[in-house]
MIFI-81261 format. One record per residue (C-alpha): x, y, z; residue number from 1; residue in three letters. Coordinates in Angstrom, 3 decimals, padded with zeros to 6 digits. Layout:
% residues N
<site><x>X</x><y>Y</y><z>Z</z><pos>NUM</pos><code>ala</code></site>
...
This chain:
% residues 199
<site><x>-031.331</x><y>008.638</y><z>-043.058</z><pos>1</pos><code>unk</code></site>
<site><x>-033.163</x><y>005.338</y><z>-043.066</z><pos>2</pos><code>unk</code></site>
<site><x>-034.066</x><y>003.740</y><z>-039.697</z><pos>3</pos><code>unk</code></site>
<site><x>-036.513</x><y>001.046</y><z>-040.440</z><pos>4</pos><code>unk</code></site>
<site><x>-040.268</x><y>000.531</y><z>-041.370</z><pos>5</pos><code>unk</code></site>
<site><x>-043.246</x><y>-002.213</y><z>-041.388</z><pos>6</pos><code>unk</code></site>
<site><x>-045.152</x><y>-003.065</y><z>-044.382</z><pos>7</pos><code>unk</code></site>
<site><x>-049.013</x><y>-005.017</y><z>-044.085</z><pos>8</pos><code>unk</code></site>
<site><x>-049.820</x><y>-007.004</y><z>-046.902</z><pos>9</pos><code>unk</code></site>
<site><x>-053.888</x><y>-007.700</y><z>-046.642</z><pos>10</pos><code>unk</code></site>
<site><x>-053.793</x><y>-009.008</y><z>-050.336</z><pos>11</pos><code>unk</code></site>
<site><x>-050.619</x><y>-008.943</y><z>-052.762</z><pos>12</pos><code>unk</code></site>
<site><x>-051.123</x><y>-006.600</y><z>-055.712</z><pos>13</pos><code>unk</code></site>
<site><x>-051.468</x><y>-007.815</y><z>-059.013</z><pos>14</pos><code>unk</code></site>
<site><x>-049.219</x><y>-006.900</y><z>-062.193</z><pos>15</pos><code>unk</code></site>
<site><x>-050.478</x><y>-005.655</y><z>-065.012</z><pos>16</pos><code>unk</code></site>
<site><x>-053.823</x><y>-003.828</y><z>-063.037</z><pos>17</pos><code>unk</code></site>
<site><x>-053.781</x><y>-000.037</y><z>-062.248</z><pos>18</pos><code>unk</code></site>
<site><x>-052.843</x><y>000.489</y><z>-058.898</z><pos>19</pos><code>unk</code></site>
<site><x>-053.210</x><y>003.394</y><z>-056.597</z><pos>20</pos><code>unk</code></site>
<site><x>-050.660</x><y>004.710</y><z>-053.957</z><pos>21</pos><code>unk</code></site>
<site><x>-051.200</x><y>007.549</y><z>-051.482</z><pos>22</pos><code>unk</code></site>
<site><x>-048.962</x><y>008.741</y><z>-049.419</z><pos>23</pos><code>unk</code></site>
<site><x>-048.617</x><y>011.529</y><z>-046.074</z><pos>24</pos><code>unk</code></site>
<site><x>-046.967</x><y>011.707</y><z>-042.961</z><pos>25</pos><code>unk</code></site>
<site><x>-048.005</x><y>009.939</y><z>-040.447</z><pos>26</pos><code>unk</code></site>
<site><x>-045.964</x><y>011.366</y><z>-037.328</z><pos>27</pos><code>unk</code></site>
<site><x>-042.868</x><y>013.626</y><z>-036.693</z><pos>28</pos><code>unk</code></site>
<site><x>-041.303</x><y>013.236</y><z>-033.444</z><pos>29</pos><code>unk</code></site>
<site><x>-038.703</x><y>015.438</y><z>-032.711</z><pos>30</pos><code>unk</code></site>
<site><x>-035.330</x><y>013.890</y><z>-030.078</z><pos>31</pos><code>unk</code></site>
<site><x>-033.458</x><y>016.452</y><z>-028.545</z><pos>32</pos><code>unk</code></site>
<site><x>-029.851</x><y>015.872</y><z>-027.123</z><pos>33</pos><code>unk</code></site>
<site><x>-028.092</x><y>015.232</y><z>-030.769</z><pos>34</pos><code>unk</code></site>
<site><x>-031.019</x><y>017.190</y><z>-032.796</z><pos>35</pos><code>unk</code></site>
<site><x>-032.929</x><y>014.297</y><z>-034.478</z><pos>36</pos><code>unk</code></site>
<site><x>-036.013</x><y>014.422</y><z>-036.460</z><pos>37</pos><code>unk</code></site>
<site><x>-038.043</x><y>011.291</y><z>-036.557</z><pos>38</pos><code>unk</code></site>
<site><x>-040.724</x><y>011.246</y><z>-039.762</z><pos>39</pos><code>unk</code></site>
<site><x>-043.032</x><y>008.547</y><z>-040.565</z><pos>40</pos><code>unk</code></site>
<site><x>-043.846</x><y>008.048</y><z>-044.045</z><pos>41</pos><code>unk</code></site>
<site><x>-046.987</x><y>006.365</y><z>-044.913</z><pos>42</pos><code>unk</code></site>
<site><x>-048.133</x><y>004.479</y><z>-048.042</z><pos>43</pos><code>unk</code></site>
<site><x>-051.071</x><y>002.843</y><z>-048.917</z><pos>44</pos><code>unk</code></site>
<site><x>-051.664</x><y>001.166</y><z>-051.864</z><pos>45</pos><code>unk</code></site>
<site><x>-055.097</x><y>000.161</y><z>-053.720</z><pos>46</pos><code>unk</code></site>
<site><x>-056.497</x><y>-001.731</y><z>-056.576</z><pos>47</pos><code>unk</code></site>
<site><x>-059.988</x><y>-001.362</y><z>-058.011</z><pos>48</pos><code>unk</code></site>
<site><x>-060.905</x><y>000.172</y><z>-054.506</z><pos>49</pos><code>unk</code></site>
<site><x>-059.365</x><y>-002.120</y><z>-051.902</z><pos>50</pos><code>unk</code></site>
<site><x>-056.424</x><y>-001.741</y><z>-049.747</z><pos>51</pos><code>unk</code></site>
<site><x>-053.704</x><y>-003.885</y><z>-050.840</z><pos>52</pos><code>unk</code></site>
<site><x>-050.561</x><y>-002.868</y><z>-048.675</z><pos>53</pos><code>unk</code></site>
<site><x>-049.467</x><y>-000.417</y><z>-045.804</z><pos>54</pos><code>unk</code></site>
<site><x>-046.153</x><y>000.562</y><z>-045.817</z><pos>55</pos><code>unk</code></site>
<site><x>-044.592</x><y>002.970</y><z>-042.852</z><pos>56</pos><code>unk</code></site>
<site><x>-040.987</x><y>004.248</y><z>-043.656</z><pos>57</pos><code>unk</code></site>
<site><x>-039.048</x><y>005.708</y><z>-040.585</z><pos>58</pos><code>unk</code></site>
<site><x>-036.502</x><y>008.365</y><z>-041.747</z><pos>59</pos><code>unk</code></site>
<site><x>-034.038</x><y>010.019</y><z>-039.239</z><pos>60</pos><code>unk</code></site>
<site><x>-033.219</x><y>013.948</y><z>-040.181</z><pos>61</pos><code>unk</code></site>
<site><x>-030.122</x><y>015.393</y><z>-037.815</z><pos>62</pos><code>unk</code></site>
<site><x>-029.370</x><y>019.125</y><z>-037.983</z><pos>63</pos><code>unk</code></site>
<site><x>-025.699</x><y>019.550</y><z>-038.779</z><pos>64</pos><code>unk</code></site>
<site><x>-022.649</x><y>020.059</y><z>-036.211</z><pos>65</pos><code>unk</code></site>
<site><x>-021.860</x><y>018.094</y><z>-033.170</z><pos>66</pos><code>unk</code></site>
<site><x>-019.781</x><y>015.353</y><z>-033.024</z><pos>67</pos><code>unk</code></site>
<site><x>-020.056</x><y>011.862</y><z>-035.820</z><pos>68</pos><code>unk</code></site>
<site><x>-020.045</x><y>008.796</y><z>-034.236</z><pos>69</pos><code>unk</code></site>
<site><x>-016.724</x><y>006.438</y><z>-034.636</z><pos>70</pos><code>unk</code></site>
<site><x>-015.988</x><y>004.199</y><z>-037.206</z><pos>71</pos><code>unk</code></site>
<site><x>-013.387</x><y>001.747</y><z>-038.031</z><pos>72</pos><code>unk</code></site>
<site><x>-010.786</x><y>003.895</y><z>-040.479</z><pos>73</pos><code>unk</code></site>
<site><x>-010.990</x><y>002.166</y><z>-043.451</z><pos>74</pos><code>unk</code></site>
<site><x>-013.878</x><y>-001.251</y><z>-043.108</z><pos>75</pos><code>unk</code></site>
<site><x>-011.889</x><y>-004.554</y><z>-043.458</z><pos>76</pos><code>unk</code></site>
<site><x>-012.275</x><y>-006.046</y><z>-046.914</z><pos>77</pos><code>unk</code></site>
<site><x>-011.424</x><y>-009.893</y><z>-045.498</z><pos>78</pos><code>unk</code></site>
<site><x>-012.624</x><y>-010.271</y><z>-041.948</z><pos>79</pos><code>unk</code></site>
<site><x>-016.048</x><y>-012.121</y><z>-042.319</z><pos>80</pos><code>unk</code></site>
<site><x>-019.363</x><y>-012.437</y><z>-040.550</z><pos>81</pos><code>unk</code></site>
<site><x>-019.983</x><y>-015.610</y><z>-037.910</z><pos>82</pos><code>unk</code></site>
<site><x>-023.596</x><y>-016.932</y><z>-039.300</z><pos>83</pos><code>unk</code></site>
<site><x>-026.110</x><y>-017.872</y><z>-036.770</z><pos>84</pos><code>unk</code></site>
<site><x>-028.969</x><y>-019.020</y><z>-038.586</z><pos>85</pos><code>unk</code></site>
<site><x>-030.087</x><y>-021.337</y><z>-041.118</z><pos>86</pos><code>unk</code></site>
<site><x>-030.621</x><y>-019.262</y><z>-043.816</z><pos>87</pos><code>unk</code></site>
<site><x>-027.505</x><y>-017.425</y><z>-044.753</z><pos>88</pos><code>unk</code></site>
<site><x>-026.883</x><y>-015.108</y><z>-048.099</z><pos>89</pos><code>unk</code></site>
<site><x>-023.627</x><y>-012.974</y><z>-048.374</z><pos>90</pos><code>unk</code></site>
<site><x>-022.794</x><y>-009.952</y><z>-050.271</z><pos>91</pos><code>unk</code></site>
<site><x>-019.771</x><y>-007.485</y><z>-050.303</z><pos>92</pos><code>unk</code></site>
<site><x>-021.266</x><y>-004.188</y><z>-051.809</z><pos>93</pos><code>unk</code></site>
<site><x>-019.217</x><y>-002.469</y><z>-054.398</z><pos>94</pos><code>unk</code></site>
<site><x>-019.124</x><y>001.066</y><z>-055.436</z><pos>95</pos><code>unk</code></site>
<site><x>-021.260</x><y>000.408</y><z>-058.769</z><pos>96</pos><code>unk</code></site>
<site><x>-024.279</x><y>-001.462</y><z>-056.925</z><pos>97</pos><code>unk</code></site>
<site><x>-024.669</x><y>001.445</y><z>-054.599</z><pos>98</pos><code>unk</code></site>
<site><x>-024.458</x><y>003.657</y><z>-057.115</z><pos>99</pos><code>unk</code></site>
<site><x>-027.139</x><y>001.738</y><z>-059.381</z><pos>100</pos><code>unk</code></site>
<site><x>-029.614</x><y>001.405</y><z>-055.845</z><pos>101</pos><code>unk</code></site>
<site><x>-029.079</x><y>004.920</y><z>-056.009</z><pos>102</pos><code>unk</code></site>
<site><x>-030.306</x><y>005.534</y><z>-059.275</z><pos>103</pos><code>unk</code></site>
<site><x>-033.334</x><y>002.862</y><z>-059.119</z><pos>104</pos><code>unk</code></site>
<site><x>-034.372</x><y>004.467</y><z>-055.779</z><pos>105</pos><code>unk</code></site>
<site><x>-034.011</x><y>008.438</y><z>-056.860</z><pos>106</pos><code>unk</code></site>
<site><x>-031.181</x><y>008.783</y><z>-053.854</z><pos>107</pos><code>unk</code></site>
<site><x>-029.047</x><y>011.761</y><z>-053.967</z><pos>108</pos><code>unk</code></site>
<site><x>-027.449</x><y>011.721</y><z>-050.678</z><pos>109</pos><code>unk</code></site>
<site><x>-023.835</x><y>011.954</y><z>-051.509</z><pos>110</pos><code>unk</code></site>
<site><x>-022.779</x><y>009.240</y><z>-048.331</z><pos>111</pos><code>unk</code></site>
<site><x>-023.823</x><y>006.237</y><z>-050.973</z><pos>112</pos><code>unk</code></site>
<site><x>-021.671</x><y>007.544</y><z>-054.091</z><pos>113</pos><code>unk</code></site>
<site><x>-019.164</x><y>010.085</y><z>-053.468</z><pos>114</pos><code>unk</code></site>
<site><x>-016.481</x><y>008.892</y><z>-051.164</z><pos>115</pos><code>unk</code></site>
<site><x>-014.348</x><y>011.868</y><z>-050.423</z><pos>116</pos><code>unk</code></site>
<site><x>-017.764</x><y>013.654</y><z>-049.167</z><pos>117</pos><code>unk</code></site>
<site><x>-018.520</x><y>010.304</y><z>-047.198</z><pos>118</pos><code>unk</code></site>
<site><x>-015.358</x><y>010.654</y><z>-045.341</z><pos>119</pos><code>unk</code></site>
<site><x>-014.149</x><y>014.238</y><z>-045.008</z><pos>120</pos><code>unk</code></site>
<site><x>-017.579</x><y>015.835</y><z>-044.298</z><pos>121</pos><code>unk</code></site>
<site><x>-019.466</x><y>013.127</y><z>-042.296</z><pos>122</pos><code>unk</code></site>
<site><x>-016.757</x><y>011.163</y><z>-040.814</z><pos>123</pos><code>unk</code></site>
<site><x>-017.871</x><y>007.722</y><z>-042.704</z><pos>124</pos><code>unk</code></site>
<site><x>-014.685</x><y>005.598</y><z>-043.560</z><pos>125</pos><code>unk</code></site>
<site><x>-016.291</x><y>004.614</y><z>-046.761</z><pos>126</pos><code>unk</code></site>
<site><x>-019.432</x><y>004.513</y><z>-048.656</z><pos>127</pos><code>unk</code></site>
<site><x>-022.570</x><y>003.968</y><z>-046.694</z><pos>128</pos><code>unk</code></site>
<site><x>-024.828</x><y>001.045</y><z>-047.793</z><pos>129</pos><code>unk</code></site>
<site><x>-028.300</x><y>001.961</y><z>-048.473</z><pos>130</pos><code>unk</code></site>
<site><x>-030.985</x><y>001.051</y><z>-045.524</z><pos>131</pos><code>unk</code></site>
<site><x>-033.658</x><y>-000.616</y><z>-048.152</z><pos>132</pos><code>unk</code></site>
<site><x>-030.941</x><y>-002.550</y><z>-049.173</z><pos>133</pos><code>unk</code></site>
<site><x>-030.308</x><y>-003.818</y><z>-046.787</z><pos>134</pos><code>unk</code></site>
<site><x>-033.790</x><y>-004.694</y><z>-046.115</z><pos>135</pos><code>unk</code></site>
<site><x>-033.539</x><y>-006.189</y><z>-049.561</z><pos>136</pos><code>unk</code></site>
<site><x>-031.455</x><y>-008.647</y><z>-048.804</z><pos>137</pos><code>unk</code></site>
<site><x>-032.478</x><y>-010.027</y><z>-045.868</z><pos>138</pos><code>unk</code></site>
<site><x>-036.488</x><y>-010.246</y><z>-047.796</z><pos>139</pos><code>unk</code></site>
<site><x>-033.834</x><y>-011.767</y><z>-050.526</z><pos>140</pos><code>unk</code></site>
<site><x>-033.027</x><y>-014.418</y><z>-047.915</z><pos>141</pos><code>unk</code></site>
<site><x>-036.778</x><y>-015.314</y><z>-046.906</z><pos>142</pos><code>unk</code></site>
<site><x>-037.503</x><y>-015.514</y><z>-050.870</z><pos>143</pos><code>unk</code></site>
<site><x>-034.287</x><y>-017.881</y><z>-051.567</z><pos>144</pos><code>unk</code></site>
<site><x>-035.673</x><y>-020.230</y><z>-048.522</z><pos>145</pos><code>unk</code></site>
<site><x>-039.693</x><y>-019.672</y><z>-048.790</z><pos>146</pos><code>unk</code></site>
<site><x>-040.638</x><y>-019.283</y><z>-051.543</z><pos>147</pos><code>unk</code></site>
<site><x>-043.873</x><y>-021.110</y><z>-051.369</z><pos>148</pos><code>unk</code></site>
<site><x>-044.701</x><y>-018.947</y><z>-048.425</z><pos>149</pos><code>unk</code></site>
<site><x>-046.395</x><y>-015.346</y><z>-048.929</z><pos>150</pos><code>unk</code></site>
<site><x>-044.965</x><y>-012.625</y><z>-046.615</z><pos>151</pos><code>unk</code></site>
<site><x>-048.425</x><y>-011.091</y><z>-044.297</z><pos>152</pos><code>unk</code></site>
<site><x>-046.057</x><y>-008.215</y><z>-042.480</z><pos>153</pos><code>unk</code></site>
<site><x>-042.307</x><y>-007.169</y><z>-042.804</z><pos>154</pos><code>unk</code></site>
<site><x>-041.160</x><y>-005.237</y><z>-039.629</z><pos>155</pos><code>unk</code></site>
<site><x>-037.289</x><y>-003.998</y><z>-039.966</z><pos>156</pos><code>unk</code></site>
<site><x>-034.924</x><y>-001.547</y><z>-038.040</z><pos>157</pos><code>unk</code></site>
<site><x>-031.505</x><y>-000.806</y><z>-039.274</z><pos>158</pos><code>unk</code></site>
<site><x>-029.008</x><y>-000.076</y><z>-036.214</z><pos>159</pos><code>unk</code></site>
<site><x>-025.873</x><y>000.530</y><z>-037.512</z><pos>160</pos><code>unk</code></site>
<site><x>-024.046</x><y>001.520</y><z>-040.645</z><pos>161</pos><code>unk</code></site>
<site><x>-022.630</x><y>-000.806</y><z>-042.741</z><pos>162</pos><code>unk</code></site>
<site><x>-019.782</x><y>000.300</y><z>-045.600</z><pos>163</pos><code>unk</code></site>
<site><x>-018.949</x><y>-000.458</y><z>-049.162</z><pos>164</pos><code>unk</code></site>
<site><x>-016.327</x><y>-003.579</y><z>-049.522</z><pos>165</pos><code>unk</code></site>
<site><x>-017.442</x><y>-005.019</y><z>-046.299</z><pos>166</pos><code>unk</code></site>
<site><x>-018.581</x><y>-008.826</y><z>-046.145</z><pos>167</pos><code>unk</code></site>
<site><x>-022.245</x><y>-008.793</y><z>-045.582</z><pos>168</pos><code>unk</code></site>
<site><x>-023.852</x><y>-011.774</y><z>-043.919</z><pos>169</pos><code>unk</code></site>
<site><x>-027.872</x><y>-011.766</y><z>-043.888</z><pos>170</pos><code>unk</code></site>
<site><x>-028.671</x><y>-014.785</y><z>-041.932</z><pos>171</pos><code>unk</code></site>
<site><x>-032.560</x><y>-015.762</y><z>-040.532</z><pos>172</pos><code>unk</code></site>
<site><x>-034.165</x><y>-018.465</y><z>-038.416</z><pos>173</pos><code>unk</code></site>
<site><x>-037.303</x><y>-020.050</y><z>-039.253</z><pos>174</pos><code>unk</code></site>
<site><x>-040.056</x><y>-020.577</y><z>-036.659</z><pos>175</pos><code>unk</code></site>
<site><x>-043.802</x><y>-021.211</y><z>-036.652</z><pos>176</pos><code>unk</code></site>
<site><x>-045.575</x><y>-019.145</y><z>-039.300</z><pos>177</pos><code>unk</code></site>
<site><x>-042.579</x><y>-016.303</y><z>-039.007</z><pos>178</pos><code>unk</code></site>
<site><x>-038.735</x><y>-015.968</y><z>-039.220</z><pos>179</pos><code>unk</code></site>
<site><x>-035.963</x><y>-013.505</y><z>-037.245</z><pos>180</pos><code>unk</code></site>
<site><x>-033.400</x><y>-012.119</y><z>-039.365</z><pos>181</pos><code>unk</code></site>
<site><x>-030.268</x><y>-009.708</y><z>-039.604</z><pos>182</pos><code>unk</code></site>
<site><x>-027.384</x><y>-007.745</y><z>-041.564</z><pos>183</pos><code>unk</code></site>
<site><x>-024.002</x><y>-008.814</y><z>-039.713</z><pos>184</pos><code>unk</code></site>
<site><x>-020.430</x><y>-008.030</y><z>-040.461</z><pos>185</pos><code>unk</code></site>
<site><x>-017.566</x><y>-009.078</y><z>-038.833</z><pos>186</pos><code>unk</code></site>
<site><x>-018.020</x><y>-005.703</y><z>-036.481</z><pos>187</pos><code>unk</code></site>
<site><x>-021.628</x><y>-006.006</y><z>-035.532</z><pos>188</pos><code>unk</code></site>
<site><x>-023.822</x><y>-008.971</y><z>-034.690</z><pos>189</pos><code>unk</code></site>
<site><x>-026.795</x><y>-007.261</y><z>-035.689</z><pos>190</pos><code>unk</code></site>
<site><x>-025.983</x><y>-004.130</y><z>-038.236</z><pos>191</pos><code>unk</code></site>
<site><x>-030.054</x><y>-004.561</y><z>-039.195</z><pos>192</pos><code>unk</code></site>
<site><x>-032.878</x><y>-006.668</y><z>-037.641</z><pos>193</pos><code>unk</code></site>
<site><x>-036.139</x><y>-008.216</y><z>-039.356</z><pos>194</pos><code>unk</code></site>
<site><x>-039.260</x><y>-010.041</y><z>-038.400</z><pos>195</pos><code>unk</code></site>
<site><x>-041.119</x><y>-011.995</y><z>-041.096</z><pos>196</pos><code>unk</code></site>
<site><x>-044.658</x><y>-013.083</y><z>-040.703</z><pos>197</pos><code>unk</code></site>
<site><x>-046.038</x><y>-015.293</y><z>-043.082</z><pos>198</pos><code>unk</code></site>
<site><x>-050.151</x><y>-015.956</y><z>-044.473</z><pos>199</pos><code>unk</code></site>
């Protein structure tokens, strides 16, 4: 599962020019009491020789048994999301665009397509929305309000699960050369978290 990552942008990589991407693992930290596996992915990209990016992907690996955390039974398809910043984007997933981030992304895990699986075997009351897109939309909410600015570092941690068919409210605040963001629903303030820094 998805927990969160950082990406470093020392100069933005050009279209149309060969790039260069290498990845390895950076760290695995193991958490006992419900079996977790913390991995660090690491990616660094190049063109003609100089590092472009660094991006570090934290992914969450559980062994299977013990007990799935609670959900609501079936997500609410009307209650909405409070905004608290000045930036605001909404989106209620559907079935198709998690199955199409699935496909663009090369993600088989079943909790983002297959909703009998989501529910009877891990206890989900619906479709699970993907972490990156999450993160998507709230760097969709930065480029909507920005977009003159260029993004140095993206720094983002995903807390809680959010479902198919609920409303989705990324909202951000603006500050001096950075902005604070989130994924709320009408559950959870703060479903995903995000801290902008711009060049």
């Amino acid at each position: 599962m998805f927990a969160g990552g950082r990406c470093e942008i020392t100069e933005p990589l050009r279209l149309g020019e060969p790039a260069e991407r290498t990845s390895s693992v950076a760290a695995v930290t193991p958490k006992h009491g419900r079996e977790l596996l913390f991995v660090t992915e690491r990616q660094e990209f190049r063109q003609h020789g100089r590092l472009c990016m660094v991006e570090e992907q934290e992914v969450v690996y559980q062994s299977g048994g013990g007990t799935a955390p609670r959900y609501p039974a079936t997500p609410s398809a009307s209650a909405a999301p409070e905004p608290e910043g000045a930036w605001q984007l909404r989106l209620r997933p559907t079935e198709t665009l998690l199955f199409r981030f699935s496909a663009l992304t090369a993600n088989a895990h079943r909790i983002h397509y297959d909703t009998p699986y989501a529910r009877e075997v891990e206890g989900y009351p619906g479709l699970v929305v993907h972490g990156p897109l999450l993160a998507l939309l709230m760097l969709e909410l930065v480029r909507r309000n920005a977009p003159e600015r260029q993004i140095r570092s993206l720094s983002h941690r995903l807390h809680r699960p959010t479902f198919v068919g609920e409303h989705l409210l990324a909202d951000g605040t603006p500050a001096e050369g950075q902005a604070r963001l989130r994924i709320a629903t009408h559950r959870e303030a703060r479903h995903a978290t995000a801290e902008v820094t711009f060049a």
